[in-house]
N, CA, C and O atoms as CSV, one atom per row, in Angstrom:
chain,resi,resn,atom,element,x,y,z
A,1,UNK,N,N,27.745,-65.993,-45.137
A,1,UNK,CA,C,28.507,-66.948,-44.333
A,1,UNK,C,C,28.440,-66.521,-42.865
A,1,UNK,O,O,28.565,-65.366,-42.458
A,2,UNK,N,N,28.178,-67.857,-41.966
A,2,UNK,CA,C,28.347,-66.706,-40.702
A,2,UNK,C,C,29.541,-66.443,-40.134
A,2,UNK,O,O,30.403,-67.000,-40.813
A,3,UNK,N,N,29.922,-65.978,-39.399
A,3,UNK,CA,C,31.300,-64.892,-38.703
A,3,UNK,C,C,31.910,-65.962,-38.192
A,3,UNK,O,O,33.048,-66.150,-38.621
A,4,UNK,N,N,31.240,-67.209,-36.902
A,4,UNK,CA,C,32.441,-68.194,-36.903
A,4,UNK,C,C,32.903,-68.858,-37.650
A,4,UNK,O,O,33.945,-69.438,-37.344
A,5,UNK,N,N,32.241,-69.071,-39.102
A,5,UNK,CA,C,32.562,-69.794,-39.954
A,5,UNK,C,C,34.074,-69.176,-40.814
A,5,UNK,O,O,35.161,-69.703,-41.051
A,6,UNK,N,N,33.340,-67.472,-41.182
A,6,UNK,CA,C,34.435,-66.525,-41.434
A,6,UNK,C,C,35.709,-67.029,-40.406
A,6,UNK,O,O,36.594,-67.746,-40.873
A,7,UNK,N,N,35.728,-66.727,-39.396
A,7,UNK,CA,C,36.571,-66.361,-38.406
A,7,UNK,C,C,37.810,-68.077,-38.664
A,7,UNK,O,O,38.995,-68.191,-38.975
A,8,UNK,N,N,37.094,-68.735,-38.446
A,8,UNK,CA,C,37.488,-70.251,-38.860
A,8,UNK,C,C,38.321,-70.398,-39.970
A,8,UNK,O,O,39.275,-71.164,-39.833
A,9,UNK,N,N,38.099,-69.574,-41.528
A,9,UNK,CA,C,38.138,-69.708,-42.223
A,9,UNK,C,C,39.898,-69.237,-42.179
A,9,UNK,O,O,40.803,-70.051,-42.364
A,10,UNK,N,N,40.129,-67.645,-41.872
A,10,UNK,CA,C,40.889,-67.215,-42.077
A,10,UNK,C,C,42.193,-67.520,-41.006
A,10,UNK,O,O,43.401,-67.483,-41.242
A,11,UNK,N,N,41.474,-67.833,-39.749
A,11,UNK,CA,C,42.564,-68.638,-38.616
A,11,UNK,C,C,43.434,-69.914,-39.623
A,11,UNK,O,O,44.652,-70.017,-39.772
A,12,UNK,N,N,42.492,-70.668,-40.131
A,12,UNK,CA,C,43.233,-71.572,-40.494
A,12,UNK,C,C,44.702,-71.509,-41.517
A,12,UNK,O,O,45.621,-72.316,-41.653
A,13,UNK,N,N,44.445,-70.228,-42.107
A,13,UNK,CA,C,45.721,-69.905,-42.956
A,13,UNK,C,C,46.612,-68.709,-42.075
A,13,UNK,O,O,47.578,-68.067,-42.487
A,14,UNK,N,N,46.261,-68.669,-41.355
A,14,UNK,CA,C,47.207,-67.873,-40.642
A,14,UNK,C,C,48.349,-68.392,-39.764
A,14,UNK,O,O,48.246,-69.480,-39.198
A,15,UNK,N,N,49.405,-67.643,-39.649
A,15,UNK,CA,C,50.745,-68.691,-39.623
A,15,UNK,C,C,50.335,-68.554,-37.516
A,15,UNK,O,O,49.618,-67.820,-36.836
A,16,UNK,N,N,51.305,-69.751,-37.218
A,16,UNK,CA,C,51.357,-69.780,-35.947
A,16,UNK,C,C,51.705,-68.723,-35.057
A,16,UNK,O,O,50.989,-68.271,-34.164
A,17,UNK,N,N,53.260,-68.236,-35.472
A,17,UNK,CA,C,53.270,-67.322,-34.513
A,17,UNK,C,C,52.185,-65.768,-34.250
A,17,UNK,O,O,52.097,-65.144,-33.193
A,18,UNK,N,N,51.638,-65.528,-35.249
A,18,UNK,CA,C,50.035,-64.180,-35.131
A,18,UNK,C,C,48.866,-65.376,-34.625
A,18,UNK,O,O,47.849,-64.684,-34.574
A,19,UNK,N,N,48.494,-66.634,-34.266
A,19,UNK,CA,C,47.860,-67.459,-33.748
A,19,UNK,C,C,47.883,-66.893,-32.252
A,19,UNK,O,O,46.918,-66.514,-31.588
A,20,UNK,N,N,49.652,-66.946,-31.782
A,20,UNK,CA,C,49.243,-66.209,-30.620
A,20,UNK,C,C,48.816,-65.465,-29.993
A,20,UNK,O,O,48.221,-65.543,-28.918
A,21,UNK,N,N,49.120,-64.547,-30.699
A,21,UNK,CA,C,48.674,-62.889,-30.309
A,21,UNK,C,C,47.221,-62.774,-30.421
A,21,UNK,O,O,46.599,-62.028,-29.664
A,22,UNK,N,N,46.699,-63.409,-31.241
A,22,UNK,CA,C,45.301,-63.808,-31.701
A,22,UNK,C,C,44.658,-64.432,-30.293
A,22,UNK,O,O,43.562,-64.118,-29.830
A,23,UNK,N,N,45.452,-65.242,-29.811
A,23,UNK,CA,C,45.156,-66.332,-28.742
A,23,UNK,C,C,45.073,-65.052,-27.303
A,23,UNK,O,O,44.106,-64.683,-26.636
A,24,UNK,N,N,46.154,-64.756,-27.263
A,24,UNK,CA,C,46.202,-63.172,-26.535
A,24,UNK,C,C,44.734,-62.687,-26.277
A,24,UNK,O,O,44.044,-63.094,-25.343
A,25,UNK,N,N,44.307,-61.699,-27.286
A,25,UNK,CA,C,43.782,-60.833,-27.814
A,25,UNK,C,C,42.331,-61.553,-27.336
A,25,UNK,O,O,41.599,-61.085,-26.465
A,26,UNK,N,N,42.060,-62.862,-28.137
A,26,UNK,CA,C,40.443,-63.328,-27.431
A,26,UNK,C,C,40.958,-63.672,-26.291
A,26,UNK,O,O,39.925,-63.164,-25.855
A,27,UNK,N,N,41.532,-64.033,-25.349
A,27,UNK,CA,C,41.179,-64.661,-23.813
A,27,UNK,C,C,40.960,-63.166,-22.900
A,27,UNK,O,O,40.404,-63.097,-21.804
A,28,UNK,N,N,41.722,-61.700,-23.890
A,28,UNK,CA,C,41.640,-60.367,-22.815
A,28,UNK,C,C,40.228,-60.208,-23.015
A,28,UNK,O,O,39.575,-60.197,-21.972
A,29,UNK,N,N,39.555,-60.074,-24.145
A,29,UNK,CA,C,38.056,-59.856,-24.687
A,29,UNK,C,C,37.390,-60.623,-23.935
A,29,UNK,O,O,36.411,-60.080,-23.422
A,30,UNK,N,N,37.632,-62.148,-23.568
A,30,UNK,CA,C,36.934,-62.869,-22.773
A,30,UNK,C,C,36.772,-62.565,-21.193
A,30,UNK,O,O,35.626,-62.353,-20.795
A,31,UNK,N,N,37.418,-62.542,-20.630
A,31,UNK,CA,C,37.645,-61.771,-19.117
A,31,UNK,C,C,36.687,-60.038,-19.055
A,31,UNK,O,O,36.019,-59.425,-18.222
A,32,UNK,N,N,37.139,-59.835,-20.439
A,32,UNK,CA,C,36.304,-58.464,-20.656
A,32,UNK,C,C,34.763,-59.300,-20.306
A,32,UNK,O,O,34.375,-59.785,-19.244
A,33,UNK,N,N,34.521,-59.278,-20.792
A,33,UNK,CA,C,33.194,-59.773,-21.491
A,33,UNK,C,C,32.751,-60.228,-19.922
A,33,UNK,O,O,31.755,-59.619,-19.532
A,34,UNK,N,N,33.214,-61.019,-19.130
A,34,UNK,CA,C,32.972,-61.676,-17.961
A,34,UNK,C,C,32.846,-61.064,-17.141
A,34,UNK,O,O,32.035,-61.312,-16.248
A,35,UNK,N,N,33.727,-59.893,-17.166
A,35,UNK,CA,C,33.817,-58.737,-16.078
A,35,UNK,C,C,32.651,-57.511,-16.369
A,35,UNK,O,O,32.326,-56.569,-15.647
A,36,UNK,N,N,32.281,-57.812,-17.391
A,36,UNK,CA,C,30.722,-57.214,-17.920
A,36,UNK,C,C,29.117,-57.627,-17.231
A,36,UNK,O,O,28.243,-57.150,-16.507
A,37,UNK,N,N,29.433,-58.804,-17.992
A,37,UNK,CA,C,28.841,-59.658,-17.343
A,37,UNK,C,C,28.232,-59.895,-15.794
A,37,UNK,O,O,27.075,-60.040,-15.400
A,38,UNK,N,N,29.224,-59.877,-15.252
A,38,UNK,CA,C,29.172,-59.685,-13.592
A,38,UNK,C,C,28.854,-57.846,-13.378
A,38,UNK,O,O,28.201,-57.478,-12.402
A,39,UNK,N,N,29.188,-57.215,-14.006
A,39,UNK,CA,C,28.906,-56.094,-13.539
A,39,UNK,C,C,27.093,-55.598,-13.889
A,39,UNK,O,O,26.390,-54.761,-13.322
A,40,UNK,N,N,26.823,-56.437,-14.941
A,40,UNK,CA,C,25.097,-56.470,-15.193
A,40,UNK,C,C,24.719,-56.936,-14.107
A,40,UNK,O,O,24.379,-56.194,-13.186
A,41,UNK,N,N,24.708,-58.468,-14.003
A,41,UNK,CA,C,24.433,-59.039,-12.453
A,41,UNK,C,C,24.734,-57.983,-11.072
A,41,UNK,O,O,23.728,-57.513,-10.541
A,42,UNK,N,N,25.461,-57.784,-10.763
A,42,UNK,CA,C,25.586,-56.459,-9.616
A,42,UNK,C,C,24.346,-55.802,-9.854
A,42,UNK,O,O,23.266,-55.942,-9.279
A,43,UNK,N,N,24.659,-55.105,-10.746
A,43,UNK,CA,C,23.317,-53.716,-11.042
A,43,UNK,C,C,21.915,-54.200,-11.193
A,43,UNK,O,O,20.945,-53.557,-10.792
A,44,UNK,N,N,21.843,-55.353,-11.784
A,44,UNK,CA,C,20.572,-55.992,-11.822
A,44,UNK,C,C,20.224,-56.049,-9.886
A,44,UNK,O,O,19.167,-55.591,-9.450
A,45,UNK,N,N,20.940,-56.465,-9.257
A,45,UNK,CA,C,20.665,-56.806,-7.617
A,45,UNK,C,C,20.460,-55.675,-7.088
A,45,UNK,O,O,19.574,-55.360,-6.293
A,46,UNK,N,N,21.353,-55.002,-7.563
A,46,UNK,CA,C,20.954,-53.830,-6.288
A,46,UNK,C,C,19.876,-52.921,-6.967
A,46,UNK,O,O,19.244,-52.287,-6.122
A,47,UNK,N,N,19.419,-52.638,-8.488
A,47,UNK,CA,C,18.060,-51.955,-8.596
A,47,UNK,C,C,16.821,-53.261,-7.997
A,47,UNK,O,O,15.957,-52.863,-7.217
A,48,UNK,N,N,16.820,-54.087,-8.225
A,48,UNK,CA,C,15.777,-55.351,-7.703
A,48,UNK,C,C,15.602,-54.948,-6.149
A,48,UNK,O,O,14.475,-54.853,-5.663
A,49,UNK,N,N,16.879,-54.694,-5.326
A,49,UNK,CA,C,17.067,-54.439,-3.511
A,49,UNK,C,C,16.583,-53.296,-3.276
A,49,UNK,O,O,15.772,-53.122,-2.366
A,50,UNK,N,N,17.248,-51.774,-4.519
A,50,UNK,CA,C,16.325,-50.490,-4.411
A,50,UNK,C,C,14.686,-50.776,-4.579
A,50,UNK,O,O,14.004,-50.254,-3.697
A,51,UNK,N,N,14.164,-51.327,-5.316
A,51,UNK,CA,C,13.286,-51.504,-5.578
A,51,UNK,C,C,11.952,-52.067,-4.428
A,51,UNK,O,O,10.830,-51.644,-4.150
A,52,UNK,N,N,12.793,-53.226,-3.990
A,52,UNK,CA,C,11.867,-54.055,-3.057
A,52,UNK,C,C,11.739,-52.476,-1.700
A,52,UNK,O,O,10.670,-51.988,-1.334
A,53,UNK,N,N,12.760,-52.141,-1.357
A,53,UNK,CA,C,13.014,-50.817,-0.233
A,53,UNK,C,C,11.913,-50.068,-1.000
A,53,UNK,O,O,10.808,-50.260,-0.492
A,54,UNK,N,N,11.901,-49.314,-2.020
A,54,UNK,CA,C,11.179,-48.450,-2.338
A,54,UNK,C,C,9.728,-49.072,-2.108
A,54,UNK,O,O,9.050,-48.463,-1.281
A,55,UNK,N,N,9.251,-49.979,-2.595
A,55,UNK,CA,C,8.213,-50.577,-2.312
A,55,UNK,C,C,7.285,-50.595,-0.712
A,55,UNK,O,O,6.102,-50.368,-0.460
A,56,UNK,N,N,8.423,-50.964,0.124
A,56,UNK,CA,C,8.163,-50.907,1.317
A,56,UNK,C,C,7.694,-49.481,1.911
A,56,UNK,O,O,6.687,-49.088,2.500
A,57,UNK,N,N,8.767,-48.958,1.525
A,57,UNK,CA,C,8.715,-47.286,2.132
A,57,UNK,C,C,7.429,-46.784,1.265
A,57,UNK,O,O,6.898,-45.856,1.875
A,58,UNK,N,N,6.916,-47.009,0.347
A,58,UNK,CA,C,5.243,-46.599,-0.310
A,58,UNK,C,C,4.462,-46.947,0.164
A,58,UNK,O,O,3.449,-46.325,-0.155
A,59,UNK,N,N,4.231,-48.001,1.131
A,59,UNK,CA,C,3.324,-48.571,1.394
A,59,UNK,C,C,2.902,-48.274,3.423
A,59,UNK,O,O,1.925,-48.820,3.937
């Protein structure tokens, strides 16, 4: 089965008030995840900027 399907499965019997905390819990993971995200992008730029510099200075 796949995992959202899982995940789907067991939300649906779960009572409202642990819905929240649930609700909680993925939006902190999400911001996580985003703040990851952006921190790849950063590092991706500035080795690409080291890079192009290094290039220059070899030549």
């Amino acid at each position: 089965m796949e995992i959202k399907q899982e995940i789907t499965n067991i939300v649906n019997i779960l009572p409202e008030d642990i819905l929240k905390d649930i609700l909680l819990y993925l939006r902190q993971i999400e911001n996580i995840a985003k703040e990851k995200s952006q921190l790849s992008i950063n590092l991706n730029t500035i080795l690409k900027e080291d890079r192009e510099v290094l290039e220059k200075l070899a030549k």
